[in-house]
C-alpha positions in Angstrom: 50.2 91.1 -131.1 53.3 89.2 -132.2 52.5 86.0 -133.9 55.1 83.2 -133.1 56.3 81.0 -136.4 56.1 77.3 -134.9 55.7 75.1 -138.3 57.7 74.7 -141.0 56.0 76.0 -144.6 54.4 73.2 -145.8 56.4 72.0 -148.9 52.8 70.5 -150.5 51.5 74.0 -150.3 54.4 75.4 -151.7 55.2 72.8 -154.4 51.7 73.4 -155.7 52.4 77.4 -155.2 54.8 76.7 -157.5 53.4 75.1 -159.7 55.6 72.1 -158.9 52.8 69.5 -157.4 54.2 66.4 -155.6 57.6 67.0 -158.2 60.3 64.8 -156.3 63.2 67.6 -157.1 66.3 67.2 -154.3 67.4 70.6 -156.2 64.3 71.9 -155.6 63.9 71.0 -151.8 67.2 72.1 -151.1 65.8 75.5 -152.1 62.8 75.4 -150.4 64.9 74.5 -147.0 67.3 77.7 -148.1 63.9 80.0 -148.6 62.5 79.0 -146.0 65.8 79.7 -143.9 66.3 83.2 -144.7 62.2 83.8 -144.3 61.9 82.7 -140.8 65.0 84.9 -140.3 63.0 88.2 -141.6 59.9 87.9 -140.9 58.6 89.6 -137.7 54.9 88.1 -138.1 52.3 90.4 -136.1 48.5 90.4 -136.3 45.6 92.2 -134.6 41.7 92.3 -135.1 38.9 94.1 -133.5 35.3 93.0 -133.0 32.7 95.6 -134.6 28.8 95.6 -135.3 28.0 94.6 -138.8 26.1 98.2 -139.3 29.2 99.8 -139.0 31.5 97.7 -141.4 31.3 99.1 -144.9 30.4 96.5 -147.3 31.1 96.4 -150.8 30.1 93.7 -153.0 27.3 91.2 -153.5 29.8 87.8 -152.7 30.5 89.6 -149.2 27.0 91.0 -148.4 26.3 87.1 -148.9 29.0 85.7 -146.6 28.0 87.7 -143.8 24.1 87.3 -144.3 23.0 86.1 -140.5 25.5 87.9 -138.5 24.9 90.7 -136.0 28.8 91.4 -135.9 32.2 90.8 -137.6 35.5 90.6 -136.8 38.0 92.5 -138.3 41.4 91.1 -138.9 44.8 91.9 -140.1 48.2 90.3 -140.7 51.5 91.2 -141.9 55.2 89.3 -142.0 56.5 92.6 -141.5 58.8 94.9 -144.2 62.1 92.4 -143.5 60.3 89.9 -145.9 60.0 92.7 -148.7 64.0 93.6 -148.2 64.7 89.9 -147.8 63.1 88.7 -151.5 63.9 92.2 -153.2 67.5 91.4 -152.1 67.4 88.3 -153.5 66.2 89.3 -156.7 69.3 91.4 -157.4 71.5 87.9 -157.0 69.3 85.2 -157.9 66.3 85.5 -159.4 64.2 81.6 -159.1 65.5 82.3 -155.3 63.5 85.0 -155.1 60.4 83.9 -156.8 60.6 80.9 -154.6 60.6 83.3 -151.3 58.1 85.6 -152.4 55.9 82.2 -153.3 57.1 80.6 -149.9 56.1 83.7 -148.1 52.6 83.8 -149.6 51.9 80.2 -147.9 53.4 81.0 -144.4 51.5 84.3 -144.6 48.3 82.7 -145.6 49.2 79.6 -143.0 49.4 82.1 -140.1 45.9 83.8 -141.1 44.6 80.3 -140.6 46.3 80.2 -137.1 45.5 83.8 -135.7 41.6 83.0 -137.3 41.5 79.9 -134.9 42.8 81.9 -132.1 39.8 84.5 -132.8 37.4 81.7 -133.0 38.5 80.3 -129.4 38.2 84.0 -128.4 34.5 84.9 -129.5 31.5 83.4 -127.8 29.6 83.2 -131.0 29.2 80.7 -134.3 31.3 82.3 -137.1 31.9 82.1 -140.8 35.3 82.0 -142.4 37.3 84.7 -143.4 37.1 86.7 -146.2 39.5 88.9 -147.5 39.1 92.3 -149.7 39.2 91.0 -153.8 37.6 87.6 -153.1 34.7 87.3 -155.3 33.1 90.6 -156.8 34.1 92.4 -153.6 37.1 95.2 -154.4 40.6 95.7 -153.4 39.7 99.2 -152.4 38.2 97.8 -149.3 41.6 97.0 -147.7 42.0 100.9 -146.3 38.7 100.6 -144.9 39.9 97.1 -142.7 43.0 98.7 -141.8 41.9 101.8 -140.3 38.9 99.6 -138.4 41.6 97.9 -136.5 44.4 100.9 -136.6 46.6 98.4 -138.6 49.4 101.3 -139.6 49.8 101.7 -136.0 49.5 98.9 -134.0 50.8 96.6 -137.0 53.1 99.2 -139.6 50.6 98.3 -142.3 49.8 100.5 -145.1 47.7 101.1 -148.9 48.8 102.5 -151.5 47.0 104.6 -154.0 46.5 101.3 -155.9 45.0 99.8 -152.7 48.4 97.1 -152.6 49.2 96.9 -149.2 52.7 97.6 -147.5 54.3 95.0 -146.3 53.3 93.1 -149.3 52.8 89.8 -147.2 49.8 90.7 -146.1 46.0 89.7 -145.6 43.2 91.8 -144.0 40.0 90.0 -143.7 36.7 89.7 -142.4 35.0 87.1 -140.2 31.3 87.2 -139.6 29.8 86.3 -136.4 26.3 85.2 -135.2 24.1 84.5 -132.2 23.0 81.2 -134.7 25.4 78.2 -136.4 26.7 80.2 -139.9 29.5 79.2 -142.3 29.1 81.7 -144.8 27.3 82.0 -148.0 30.7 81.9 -150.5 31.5 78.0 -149.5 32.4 77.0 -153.6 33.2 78.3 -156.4 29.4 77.5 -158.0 28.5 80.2 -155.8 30.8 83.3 -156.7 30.0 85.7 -158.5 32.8 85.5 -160.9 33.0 82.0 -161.6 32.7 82.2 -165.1 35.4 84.8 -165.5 37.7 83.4 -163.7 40.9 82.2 -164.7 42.0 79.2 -161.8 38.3 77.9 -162.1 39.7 77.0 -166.0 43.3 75.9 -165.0 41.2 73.3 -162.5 42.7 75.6 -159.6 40.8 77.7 -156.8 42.1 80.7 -155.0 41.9 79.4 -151.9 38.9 80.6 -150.1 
């Protein structure tokens, strides 16, 4: 299904993207606006996801055996901004380089916004209690995963995604996830960062950051 672009990227998510915080840059915004511009212009946002029993969703790793603990079944998702964002930023790189890091970080926060949009719209489609998503390299649960989640939902040919041999998916601007569902209320066992598996490897938890789960 085509997923329609109705809210500007937020520029706090971005800043922060950035690195930037609540920076009061009019350079900066002006930018952003220009980004954000040619973005909207090239992305062709489409989404799909398919409801499966949890016996026949291959699970790897401990974090997402634990965030589906409870549920009978789990919905399969995937999203892409289509291959016009790739050309757009690797277009821009060629002319201006910030530019194009400032797409390819405004693109990451309209990709993830509309995940949070199409996962509401699967939530007000289910009649069951469900968890939150989780996506493929969260916690101790492996990239590898992500060919698995696209052929469950025929993503290369309902949605033109594709894996590489490095399990990086194609377009780049893309999420697959998982979203467990149960007959009984369930949010999912992965709800902060005390509770993954790699929290004292990883590198945001030091910074003060989180990755957004």
């Amino acid at each position: 299904m085509n997923i329609d672009i109705t809210e500007p990227i937020s520029r706090k998510r971005w800043l922060n993207a950035l690195g930037a915080g609540d920076k009061d840059d009019y350079s900066l915004i002006a930018r952003l606006d220009k980004a954000e511009k040619i973005l909207f212009e090239s992305a062709k946002p489409k989404a799909v996801y398919r409801v499966m029993n949890r016996k026949d969703v291959r699970v790897e790793g401990f974090s997402l055996q634990k965030h589906l603990e409870g549920c009978h079944k789990v919905a399969v998702m995937a999203l892409t901004l289509g291959i016009g964002v790739d050309n757009a930023i690797r277009k821009m790189q060629i002319s201006d380089m910030a530019e194009a890091v400032i797409m390819d970080s405004g693109a990451s926060v309209l990709v993830d916004s509309l995940c949070d949009k199409f996962e509401e719209y699967i939530r007000n489609n289910v009649d069951e209690y469900v968890t939150s998503r989780f996506s493929p390299g969260y916690g101790d649960s492996p990239l590898r995963m992500q060919k698995s989640v696209i052929s469950y939902v025929d993503g290369q040919r309902k949605i033109g995604l594709n894996v590489t041999s490095s399990n990086l998916m194609i377009p780049r601007k893309s999420v697959t996830a998982l979203i467990g569902l149960s007959e009984h209320p369930v949010t999912g066992r992965l709800a902060t960062c005390g509770e993954c598996v790699l929290k004292d490897k990883c590198t945001l938890r030091k910074e003060g950051k989180f990755c957004g789960y």
